[in-house]
Backbone bond lengths (Angstrom), bond angles and torsions (degrees), N, CA, C in turn:
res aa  C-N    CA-C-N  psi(-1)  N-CA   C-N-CA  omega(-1)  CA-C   N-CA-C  phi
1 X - - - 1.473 - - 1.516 109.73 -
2 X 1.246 121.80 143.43 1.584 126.67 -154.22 1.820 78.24 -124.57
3 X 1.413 100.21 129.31 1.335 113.69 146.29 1.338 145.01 -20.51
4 X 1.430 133.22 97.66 1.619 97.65 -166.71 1.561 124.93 -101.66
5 X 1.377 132.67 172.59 1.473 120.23 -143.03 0.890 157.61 47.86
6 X 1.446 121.51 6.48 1.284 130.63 126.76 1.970 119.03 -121.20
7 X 1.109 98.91 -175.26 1.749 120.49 -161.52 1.396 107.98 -157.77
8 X 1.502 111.75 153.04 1.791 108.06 178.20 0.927 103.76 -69.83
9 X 1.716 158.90 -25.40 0.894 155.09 137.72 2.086 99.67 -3.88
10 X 1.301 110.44 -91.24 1.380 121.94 -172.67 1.491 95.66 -54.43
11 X 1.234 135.76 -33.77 1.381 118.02 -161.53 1.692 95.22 -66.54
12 X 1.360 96.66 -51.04 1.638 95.19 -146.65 1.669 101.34 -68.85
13 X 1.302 116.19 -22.89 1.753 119.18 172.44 1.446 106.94 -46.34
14 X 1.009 126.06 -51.15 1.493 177.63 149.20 1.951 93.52 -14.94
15 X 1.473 97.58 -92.77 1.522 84.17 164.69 1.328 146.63 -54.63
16 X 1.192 91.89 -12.53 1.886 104.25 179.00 1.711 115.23 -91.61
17 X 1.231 108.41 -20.59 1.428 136.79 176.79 1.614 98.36 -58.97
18 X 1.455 107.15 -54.30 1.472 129.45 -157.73 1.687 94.66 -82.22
19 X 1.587 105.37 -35.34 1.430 87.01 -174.61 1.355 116.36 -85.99
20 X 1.056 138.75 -18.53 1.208 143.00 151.89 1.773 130.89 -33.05
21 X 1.319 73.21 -57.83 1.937 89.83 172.51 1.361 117.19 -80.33
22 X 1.942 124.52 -31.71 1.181 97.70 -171.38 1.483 89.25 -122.19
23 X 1.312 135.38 14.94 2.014 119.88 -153.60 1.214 102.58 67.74
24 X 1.515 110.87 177.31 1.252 140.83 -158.83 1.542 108.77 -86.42
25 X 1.477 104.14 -28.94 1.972 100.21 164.63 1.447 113.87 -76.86
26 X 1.264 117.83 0.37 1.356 108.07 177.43 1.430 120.98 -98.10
27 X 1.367 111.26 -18.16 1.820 116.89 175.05 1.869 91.16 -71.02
28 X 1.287 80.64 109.15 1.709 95.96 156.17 1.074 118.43 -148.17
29 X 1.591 123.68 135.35 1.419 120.27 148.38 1.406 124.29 10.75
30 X 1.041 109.87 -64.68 1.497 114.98 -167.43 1.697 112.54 -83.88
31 X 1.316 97.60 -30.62 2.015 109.17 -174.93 1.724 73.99 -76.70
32 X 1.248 140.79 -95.87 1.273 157.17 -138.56 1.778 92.07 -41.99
33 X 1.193 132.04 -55.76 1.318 139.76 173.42 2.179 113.38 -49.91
34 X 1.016 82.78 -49.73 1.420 78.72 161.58 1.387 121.23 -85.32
35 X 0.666 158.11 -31.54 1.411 166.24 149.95 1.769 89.94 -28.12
36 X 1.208 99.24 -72.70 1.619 93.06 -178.21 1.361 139.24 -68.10
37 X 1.330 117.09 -7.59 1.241 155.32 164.08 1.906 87.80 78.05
38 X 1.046 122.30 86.27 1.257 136.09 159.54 1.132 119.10 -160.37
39 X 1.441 132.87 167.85 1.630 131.94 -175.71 1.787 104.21 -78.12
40 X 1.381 84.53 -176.97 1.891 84.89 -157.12 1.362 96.76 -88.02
41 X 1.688 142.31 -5.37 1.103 155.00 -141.59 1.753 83.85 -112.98
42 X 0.953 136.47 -54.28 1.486 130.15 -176.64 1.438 116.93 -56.20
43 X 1.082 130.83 -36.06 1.235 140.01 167.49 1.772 99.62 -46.39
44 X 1.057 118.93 -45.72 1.741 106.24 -165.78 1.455 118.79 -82.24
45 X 1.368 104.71 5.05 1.607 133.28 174.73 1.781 93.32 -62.44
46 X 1.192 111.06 -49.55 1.392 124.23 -170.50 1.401 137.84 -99.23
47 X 1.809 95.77 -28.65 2.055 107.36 169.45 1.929 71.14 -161.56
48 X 1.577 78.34 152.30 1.666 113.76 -171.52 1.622 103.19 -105.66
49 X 1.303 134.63 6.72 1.281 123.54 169.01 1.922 99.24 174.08
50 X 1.326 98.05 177.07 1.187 108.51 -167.57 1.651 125.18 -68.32
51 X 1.564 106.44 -31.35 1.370 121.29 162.49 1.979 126.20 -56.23
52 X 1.681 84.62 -40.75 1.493 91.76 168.42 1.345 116.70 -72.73
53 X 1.698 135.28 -16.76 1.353 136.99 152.64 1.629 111.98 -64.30
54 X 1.090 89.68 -48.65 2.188 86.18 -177.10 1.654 105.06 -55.20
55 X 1.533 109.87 -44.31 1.393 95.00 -166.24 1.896 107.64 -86.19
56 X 1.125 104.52 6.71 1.582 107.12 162.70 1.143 136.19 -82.07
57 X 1.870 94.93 -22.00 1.702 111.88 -178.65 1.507 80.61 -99.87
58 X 1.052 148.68 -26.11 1.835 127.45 -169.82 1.945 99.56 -81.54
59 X 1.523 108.51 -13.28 1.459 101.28 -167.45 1.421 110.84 -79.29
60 X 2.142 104.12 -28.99 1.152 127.68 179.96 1.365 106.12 -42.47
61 X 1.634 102.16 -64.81 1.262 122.92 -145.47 1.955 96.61 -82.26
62 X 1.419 122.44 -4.94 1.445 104.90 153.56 1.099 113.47 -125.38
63 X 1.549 128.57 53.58 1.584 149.31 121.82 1.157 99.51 -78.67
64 X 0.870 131.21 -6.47 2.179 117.60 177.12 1.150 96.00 -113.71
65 X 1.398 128.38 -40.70 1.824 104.35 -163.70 2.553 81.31 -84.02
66 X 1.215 114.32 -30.62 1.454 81.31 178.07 1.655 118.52 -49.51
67 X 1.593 109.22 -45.69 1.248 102.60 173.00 1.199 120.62 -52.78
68 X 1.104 136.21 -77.89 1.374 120.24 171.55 1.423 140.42 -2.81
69 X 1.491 88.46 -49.00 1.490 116.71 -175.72 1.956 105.62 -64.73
70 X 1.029 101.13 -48.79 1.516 107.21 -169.55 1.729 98.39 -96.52
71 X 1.230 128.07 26.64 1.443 132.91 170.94 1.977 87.17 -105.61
72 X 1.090 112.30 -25.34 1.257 107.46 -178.76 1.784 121.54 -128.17
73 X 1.159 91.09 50.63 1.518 120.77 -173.68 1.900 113.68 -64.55
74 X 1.234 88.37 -13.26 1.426 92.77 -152.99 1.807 89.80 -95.60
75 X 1.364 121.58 -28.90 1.383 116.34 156.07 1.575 130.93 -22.33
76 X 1.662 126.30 119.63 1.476 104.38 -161.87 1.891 73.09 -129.15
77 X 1.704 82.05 170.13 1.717 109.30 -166.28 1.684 122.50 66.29
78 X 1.075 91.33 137.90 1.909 91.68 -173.63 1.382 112.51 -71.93
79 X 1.479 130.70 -8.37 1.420 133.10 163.31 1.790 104.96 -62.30
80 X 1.115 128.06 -52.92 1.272 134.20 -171.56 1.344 113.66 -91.57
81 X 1.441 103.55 -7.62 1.915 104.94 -179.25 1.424 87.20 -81.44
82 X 1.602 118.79 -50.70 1.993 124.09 -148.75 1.684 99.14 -81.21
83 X 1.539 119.78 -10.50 1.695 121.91 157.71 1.309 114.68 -53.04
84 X 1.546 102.50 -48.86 1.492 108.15 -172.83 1.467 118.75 -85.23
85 X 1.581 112.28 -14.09 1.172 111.94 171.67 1.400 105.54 -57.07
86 X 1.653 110.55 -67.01 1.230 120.78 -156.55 1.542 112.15 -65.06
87 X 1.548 121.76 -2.62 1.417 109.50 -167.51 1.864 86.29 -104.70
88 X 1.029 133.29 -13.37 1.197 133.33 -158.39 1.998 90.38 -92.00
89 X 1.411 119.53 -56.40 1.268 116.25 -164.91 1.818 87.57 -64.95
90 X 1.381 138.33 -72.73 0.985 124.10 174.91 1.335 141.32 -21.14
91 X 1.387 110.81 -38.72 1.300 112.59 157.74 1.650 124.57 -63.46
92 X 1.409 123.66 -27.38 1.150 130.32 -151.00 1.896 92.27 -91.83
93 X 1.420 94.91 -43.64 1.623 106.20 -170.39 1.391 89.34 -56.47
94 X 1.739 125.27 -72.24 1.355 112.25 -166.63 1.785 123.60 -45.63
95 X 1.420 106.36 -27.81 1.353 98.31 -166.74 1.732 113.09 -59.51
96 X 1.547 117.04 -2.03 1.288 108.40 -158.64 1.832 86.92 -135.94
97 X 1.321 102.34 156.22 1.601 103.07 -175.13 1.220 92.83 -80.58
98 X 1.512 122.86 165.11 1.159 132.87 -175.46 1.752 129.57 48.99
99 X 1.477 112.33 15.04 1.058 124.55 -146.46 1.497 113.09 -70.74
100 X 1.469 123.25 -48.14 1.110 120.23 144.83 1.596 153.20 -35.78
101 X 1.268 99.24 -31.65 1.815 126.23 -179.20 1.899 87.52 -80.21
102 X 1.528 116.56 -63.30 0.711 124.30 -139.01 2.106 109.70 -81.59
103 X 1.152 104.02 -3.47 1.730 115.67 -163.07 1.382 105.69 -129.43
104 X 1.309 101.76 -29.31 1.558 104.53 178.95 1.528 109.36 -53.92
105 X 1.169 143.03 160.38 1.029 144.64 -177.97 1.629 125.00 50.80
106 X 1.283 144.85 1.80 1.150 158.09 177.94 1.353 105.38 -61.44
107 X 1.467 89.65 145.63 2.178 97.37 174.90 1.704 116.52 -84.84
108 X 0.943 115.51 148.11 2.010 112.68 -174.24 0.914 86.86 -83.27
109 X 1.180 132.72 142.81 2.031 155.21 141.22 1.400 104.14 -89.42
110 X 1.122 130.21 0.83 1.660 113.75 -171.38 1.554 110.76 -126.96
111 X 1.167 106.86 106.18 1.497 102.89 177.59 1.884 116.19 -64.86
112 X 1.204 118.48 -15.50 1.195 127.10 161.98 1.703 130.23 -52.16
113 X 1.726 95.60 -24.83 1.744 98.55 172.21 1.333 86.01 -115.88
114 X 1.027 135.40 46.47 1.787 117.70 153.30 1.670 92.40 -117.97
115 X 1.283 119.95 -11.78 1.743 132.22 173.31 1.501 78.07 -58.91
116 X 1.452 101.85 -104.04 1.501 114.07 -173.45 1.028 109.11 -9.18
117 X 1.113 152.53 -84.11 1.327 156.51 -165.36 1.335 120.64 -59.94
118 X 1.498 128.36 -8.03 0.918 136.05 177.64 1.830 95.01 -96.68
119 X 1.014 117.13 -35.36 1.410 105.78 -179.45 1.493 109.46 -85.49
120 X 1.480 118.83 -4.16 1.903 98.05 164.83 1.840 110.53 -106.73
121 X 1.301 85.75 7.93 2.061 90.60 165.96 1.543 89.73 -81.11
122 X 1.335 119.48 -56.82 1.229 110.54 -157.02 2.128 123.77 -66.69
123 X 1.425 85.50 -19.78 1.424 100.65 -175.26 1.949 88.50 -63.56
124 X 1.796 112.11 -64.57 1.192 112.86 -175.17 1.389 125.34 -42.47
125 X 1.349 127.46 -50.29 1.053 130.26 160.29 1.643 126.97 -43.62
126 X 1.636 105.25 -26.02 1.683 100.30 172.78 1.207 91.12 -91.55
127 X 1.091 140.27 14.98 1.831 126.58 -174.39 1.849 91.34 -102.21
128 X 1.570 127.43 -20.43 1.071 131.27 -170.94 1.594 119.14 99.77
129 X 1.781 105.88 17.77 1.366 86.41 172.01 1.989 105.12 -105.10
130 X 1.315 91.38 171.47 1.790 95.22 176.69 1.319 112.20 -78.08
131 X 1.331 122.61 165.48 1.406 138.21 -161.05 1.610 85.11 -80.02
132 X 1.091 128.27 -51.89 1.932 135.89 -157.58 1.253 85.00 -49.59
133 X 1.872 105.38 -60.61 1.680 110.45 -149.66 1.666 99.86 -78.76
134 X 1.132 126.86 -7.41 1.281 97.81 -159.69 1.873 91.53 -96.83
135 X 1.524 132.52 -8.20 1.765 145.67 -139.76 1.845 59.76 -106.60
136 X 1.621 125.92 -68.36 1.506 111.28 -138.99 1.674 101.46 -80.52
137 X 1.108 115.60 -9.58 1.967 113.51 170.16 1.775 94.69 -93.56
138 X 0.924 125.07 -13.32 1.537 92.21 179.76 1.070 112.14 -101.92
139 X 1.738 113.33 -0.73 1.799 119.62 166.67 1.153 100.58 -81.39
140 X 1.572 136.96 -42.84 1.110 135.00 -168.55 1.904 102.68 -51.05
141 X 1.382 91.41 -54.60 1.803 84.66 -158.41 1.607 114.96 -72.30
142 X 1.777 105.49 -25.06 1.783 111.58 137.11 1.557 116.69 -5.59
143 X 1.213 88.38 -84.04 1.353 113.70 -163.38 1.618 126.34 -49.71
144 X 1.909 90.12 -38.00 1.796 112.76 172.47 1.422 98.33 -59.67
145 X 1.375 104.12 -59.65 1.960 119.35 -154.41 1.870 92.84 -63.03
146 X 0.854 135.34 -42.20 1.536 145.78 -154.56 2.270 86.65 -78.03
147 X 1.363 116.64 -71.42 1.229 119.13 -169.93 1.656 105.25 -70.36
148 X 1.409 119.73 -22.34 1.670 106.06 176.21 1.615 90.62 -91.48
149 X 0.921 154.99 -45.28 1.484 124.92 172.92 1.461 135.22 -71.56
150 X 1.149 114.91 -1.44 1.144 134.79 167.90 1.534 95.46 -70.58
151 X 1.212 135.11 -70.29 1.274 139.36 -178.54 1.657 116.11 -58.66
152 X 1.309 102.63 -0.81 1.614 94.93 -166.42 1.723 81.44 -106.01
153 X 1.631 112.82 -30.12 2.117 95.40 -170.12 1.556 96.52 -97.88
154 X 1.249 101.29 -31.23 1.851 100.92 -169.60 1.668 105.17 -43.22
155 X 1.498 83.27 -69.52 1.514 103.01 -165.18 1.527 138.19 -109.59
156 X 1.674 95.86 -56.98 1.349 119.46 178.16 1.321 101.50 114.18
157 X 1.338 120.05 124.75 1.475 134.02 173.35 1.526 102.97 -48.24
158 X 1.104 113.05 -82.24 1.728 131.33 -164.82 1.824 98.47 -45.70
159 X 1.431 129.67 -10.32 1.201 111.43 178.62 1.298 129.76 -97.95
160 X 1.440 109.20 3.32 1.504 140.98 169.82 1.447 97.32 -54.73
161 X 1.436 126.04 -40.64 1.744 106.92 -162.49 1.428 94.85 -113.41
162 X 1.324 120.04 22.49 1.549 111.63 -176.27 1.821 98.56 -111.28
163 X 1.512 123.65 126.28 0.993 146.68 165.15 1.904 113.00 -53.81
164 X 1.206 124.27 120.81 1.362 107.66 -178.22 1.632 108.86 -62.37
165 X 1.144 126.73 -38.35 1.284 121.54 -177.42 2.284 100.49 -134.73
166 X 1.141 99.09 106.65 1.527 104.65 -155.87 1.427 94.63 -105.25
167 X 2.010 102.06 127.17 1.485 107.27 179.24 1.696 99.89 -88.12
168 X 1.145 108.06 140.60 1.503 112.97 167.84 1.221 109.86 -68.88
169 X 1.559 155.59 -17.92 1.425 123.50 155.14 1.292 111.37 -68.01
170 X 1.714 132.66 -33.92 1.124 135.06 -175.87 1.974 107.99 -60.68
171 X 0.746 105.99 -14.06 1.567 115.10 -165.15 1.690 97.65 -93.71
172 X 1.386 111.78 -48.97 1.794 127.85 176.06 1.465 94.85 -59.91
173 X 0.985 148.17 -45.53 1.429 142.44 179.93 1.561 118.98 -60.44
174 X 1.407 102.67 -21.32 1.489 98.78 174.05 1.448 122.16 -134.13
175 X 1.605 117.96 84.98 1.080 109.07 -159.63 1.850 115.47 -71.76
176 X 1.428 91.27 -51.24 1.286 110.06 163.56 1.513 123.71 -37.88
177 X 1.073 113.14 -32.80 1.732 120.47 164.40 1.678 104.94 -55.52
178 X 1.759 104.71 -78.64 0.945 114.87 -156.55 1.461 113.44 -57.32
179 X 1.586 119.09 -38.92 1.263 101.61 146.92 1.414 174.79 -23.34
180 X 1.726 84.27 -46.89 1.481 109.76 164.50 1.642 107.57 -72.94
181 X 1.283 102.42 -50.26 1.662 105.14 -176.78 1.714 114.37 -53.67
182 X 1.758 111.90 -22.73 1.371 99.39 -168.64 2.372 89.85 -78.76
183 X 0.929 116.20 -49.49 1.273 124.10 -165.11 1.354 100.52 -45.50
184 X 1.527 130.88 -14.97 1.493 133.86 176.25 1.889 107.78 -90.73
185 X 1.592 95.04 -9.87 1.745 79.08 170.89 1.829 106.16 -97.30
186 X 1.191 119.72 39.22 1.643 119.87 164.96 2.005 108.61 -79.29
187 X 1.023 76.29 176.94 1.795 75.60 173.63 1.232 110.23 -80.52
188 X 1.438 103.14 160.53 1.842 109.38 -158.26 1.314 88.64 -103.74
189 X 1.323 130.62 -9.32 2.077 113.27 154.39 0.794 119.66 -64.57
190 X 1.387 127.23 -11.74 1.527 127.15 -149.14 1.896 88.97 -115.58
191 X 0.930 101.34 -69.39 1.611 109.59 167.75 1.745 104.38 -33.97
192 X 1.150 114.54 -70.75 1.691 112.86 -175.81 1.740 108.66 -42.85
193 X 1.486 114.99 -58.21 1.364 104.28 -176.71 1.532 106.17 -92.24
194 X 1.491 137.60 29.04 1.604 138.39 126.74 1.340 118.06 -40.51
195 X 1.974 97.56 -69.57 1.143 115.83 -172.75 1.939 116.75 -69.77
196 X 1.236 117.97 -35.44 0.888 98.07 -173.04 1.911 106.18 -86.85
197 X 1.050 117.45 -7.51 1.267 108.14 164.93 1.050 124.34 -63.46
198 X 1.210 117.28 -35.14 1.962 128.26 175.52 1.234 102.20 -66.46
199 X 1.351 142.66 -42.56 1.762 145.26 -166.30 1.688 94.47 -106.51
200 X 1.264 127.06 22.77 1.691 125.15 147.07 1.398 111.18 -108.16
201 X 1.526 119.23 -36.27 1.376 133.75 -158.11 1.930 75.88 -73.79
202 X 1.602 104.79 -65.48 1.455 103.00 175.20 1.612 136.24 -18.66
203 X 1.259 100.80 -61.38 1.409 100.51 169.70 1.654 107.91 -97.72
204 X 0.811 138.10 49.22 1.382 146.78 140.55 1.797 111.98 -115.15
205 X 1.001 120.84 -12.34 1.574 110.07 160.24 1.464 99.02 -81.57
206 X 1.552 117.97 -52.36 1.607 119.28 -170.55 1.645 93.14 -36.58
207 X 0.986 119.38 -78.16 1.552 132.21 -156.25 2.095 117.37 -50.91
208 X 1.090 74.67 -35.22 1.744 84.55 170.84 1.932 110.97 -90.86
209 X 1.076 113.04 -17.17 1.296 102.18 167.01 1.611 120.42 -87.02
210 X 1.472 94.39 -17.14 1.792 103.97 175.91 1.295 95.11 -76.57
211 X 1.565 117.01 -53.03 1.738 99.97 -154.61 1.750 98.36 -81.72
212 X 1.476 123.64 1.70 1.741 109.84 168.16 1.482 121.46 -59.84
Protein backbone atom coordinates (compact mmCIF):
# COMPACT_ATOMS: atom_id res chain seq x y z
CA UNK A 1 0.00 0.00 0.00
CA UNK A 2 1.54 3.37 -1.19
CA UNK A 3 0.94 6.33 0.91
CA UNK A 4 -1.54 8.76 -0.14
CA UNK A 5 -0.70 12.49 -0.98
CA UNK A 6 2.39 12.48 -1.64
CA UNK A 7 4.81 10.79 -4.50
CA UNK A 8 8.70 10.99 -5.17
CA UNK A 9 7.82 13.45 -7.44
CA UNK A 10 6.70 15.75 -4.15
CA UNK A 11 9.28 14.16 -2.04
CA UNK A 12 12.19 15.07 -3.97
CA UNK A 13 10.72 18.93 -4.63
CA UNK A 14 10.48 18.61 -1.09
CA UNK A 15 14.09 17.70 -0.56
CA UNK A 16 15.48 20.29 -2.60
CA UNK A 17 13.23 22.86 -0.86
CA UNK A 18 14.99 21.61 2.37
CA UNK A 19 18.23 21.78 0.75
CA UNK A 20 18.22 25.12 -0.02
CA UNK A 21 17.03 26.38 3.26
CA UNK A 22 18.91 24.19 5.53
CA UNK A 23 22.22 22.32 3.46
CA UNK A 24 22.59 18.89 3.00
CA UNK A 25 22.44 17.97 6.94
CA UNK A 26 19.16 19.18 6.95
CA UNK A 27 17.29 16.82 4.31
CA UNK A 28 16.14 14.24 6.64
CA UNK A 29 13.58 11.80 6.87
CA UNK A 30 12.10 13.38 9.52
CA UNK A 31 12.57 17.37 8.26
CA UNK A 32 11.29 15.97 4.69
CA UNK A 33 8.16 14.29 6.58
CA UNK A 34 7.25 17.37 8.09
CA UNK A 35 7.54 19.44 5.38
CA UNK A 36 5.00 17.13 3.94
CA UNK A 37 2.90 16.92 6.77
CA UNK A 38 3.02 13.08 7.08
CA UNK A 39 4.91 10.63 9.41
CA UNK A 40 8.45 9.73 8.59
CA UNK A 41 7.35 5.98 7.91
CA UNK A 42 5.41 7.06 4.64
CA UNK A 43 8.22 8.28 2.93
CA UNK A 44 9.70 4.58 2.65
CA UNK A 45 6.51 3.65 0.75
CA UNK A 46 8.49 5.50 -1.97
CA UNK A 47 12.65 5.52 -1.30
CA UNK A 48 14.07 3.17 1.44
CA UNK A 49 16.83 5.50 2.78
CA UNK A 50 18.45 8.69 2.42
CA UNK A 51 20.89 7.92 -0.48
CA UNK A 52 17.93 6.78 -2.52
CA UNK A 53 16.60 10.59 -1.95
CA UNK A 54 20.07 12.16 -2.90
CA UNK A 55 20.21 10.16 -5.97
CA UNK A 56 16.60 11.33 -6.88
CA UNK A 57 17.45 14.95 -6.35
CA UNK A 58 20.90 14.38 -8.51
CA UNK A 59 18.49 12.56 -11.22
CA UNK A 60 16.26 15.78 -10.95
CA UNK A 61 18.93 17.97 -11.32
CA UNK A 62 20.17 16.08 -14.76
CA UNK A 63 16.57 16.28 -16.19
CA UNK A 64 17.19 20.07 -16.19
CA UNK A 65 20.66 20.42 -17.40
CA UNK A 66 19.22 17.54 -20.24
CA UNK A 67 16.67 20.12 -20.84
CA UNK A 68 18.75 22.69 -21.26
CA UNK A 69 20.81 20.72 -23.24
CA UNK A 70 18.21 20.03 -25.98
CA UNK A 71 16.88 23.86 -25.70
CA UNK A 72 20.20 24.21 -27.40
CA UNK A 73 20.24 21.38 -29.73
CA UNK A 74 20.97 23.25 -32.56
CA UNK A 75 24.73 23.67 -31.27
CA UNK A 76 27.08 21.59 -33.72
CA UNK A 77 30.64 19.97 -32.82
CA UNK A 78 31.43 18.42 -29.48
CA UNK A 79 33.82 21.40 -28.56
CA UNK A 80 30.74 23.74 -28.47
CA UNK A 81 28.19 20.98 -27.50
CA UNK A 82 30.68 20.07 -23.99
CA UNK A 83 30.63 24.38 -23.44
CA UNK A 84 27.13 24.01 -23.15
CA UNK A 85 27.21 21.00 -21.27
CA UNK A 86 29.35 22.40 -18.72
CA UNK A 87 27.60 25.84 -18.42
CA UNK A 88 24.18 24.16 -18.12
CA UNK A 89 25.27 21.51 -15.17
CA UNK A 90 26.90 24.59 -13.50
CA UNK A 91 24.11 26.47 -13.57
CA UNK A 92 21.90 23.79 -12.13
CA UNK A 93 24.54 22.96 -9.25
CA UNK A 94 24.55 26.71 -8.30
CA UNK A 95 20.87 27.06 -8.27
CA UNK A 96 20.71 24.89 -5.08
CA UNK A 97 22.95 25.35 -1.87
CA UNK A 98 25.35 22.80 -1.61
CA UNK A 99 24.72 21.80 -5.05
CA UNK A 100 27.86 20.53 -6.11
CA UNK A 101 28.93 18.54 -2.81
CA UNK A 102 25.58 17.43 -2.86
CA UNK A 103 24.81 15.77 -6.76
CA UNK A 104 28.11 15.02 -7.57
CA UNK A 105 28.37 11.46 -7.46
CA UNK A 106 24.62 10.29 -7.38
CA UNK A 107 23.10 7.16 -9.18
CA UNK A 108 20.58 7.98 -12.42
CA UNK A 109 17.01 6.48 -11.81
CA UNK A 110 15.78 7.75 -15.10
CA UNK A 111 16.20 5.99 -18.14
CA UNK A 112 14.89 9.13 -19.89
CA UNK A 113 18.38 11.07 -19.32
CA UNK A 114 20.44 8.18 -20.47
CA UNK A 115 17.99 8.92 -23.90
CA UNK A 116 19.30 12.37 -23.72
CA UNK A 117 22.57 11.50 -23.47
CA UNK A 118 22.54 9.06 -25.88
CA UNK A 119 21.59 11.61 -28.42
CA UNK A 120 24.64 14.08 -27.63
CA UNK A 121 27.15 10.91 -27.86
CA UNK A 122 25.60 10.44 -30.98
CA UNK A 123 25.66 14.04 -32.29
CA UNK A 124 29.66 13.75 -31.16
CA UNK A 125 30.33 10.85 -32.87
CA UNK A 126 28.83 12.43 -36.24
CA UNK A 127 31.14 15.40 -35.49
CA UNK A 128 34.01 12.50 -35.72
CA UNK A 129 34.84 12.02 -32.26
CA UNK A 130 35.06 8.30 -30.63
CA UNK A 131 32.64 7.01 -28.16
CA UNK A 132 35.98 6.31 -25.51
CA UNK A 133 37.06 9.96 -26.24
CA UNK A 134 34.05 11.63 -26.24
CA UNK A 135 32.60 9.39 -22.24
CA UNK A 136 36.50 10.47 -21.01
CA UNK A 137 36.16 14.54 -22.05
CA UNK A 138 32.78 14.76 -20.82
CA UNK A 139 34.00 13.26 -17.36
CA UNK A 140 36.83 15.42 -17.56
CA UNK A 141 34.80 18.69 -17.79
CA UNK A 142 32.40 16.86 -14.96
CA UNK A 143 34.99 16.85 -13.00
CA UNK A 144 36.18 20.79 -13.74
CA UNK A 145 32.36 21.99 -13.30
CA UNK A 146 31.89 19.70 -9.99
CA UNK A 147 35.53 21.18 -8.26
CA UNK A 148 34.97 24.97 -9.62
CA UNK A 149 31.61 25.02 -7.95
CA UNK A 150 32.44 23.42 -5.14
CA UNK A 151 34.81 26.31 -4.56
CA UNK A 152 32.42 28.91 -5.60
CA UNK A 153 29.51 27.56 -2.52
CA UNK A 154 32.00 25.76 -0.22
CA UNK A 155 34.29 28.41 0.05
CA UNK A 156 35.31 30.79 -2.56
CA UNK A 157 38.30 30.42 -4.77
CA UNK A 158 39.95 33.90 -4.12
CA UNK A 159 39.99 33.01 -0.28
CA UNK A 160 42.63 30.39 -0.57
CA UNK A 161 45.43 33.18 -0.73
CA UNK A 162 43.87 35.42 1.82
CA UNK A 163 45.47 35.10 5.39
CA UNK A 164 42.73 35.41 8.20
CA UNK A 165 44.67 38.02 9.91
CA UNK A 166 47.68 38.99 7.28
CA UNK A 167 51.13 40.45 8.49
CA UNK A 168 52.38 42.88 5.94
CA UNK A 169 56.00 41.62 5.95
CA UNK A 170 54.51 38.14 5.61
CA UNK A 171 52.52 39.33 2.57
CA UNK A 172 56.07 41.24 1.04
CA UNK A 173 57.55 37.80 0.98
CA UNK A 174 55.20 36.57 -1.43
CA UNK A 175 54.67 38.57 -4.23
CA UNK A 176 53.84 35.99 -6.57
CA UNK A 177 51.15 34.71 -4.18
CA UNK A 178 49.58 37.86 -3.68
CA UNK A 179 49.35 38.29 -7.15
CA UNK A 180 47.90 35.27 -8.08
CA UNK A 181 45.32 35.79 -5.31
CA UNK A 182 44.45 39.35 -6.73
CA UNK A 183 43.63 37.69 -10.44
CA UNK A 184 41.01 35.39 -8.41
CA UNK A 185 39.05 38.56 -7.41
CA UNK A 186 37.73 38.87 -11.36
CA UNK A 187 34.30 37.68 -11.98
CA UNK A 188 33.66 34.05 -11.53
CA UNK A 189 31.88 34.03 -15.26
CA UNK A 190 34.70 35.18 -16.57
CA UNK A 191 37.04 32.86 -14.62
CA UNK A 192 34.59 29.74 -15.38
CA UNK A 193 34.75 30.27 -19.20
CA UNK A 194 38.91 31.10 -18.77
CA UNK A 195 39.12 27.94 -17.17
CA UNK A 196 37.04 25.93 -19.03
CA UNK A 197 38.44 27.11 -22.25
CA UNK A 198 41.94 25.98 -21.27
CA UNK A 199 40.54 22.19 -20.28
CA UNK A 200 38.56 22.19 -23.96
CA UNK A 201 41.51 23.69 -25.90
CA UNK A 202 43.12 20.76 -23.56
CA UNK A 203 41.41 17.99 -24.77
CA UNK A 204 41.33 19.12 -28.24
CA UNK A 205 45.18 19.06 -28.55
CA UNK A 206 44.90 15.49 -26.68
CA UNK A 207 42.63 14.34 -29.50
CA UNK A 208 44.47 15.64 -32.51
CA UNK A 209 47.70 14.27 -31.39
CA UNK A 210 45.99 10.77 -31.02
CA UNK A 211 44.27 10.93 -34.31
CA UNK A 212 47.99 12.27 -36.07
Amino acid sequence: MVAKGISRELIVQAALDLLDEEGIDGVTARALANRLGVRAPALYWHMSNKQEILDEMGTEIRRRVAARLEAESDVQGWHDQLAVFARALRAEYLAHRNGARTFAGTKLTDPDVLRAQEQWLARWVDSGLAVEDGVASAQLVTAFVVGFVIDEQERGAERRYLLAEPDPSSVAEVPLVREAGQHLFTDRDQRFERYLDMVLTGIGVRLSGESA
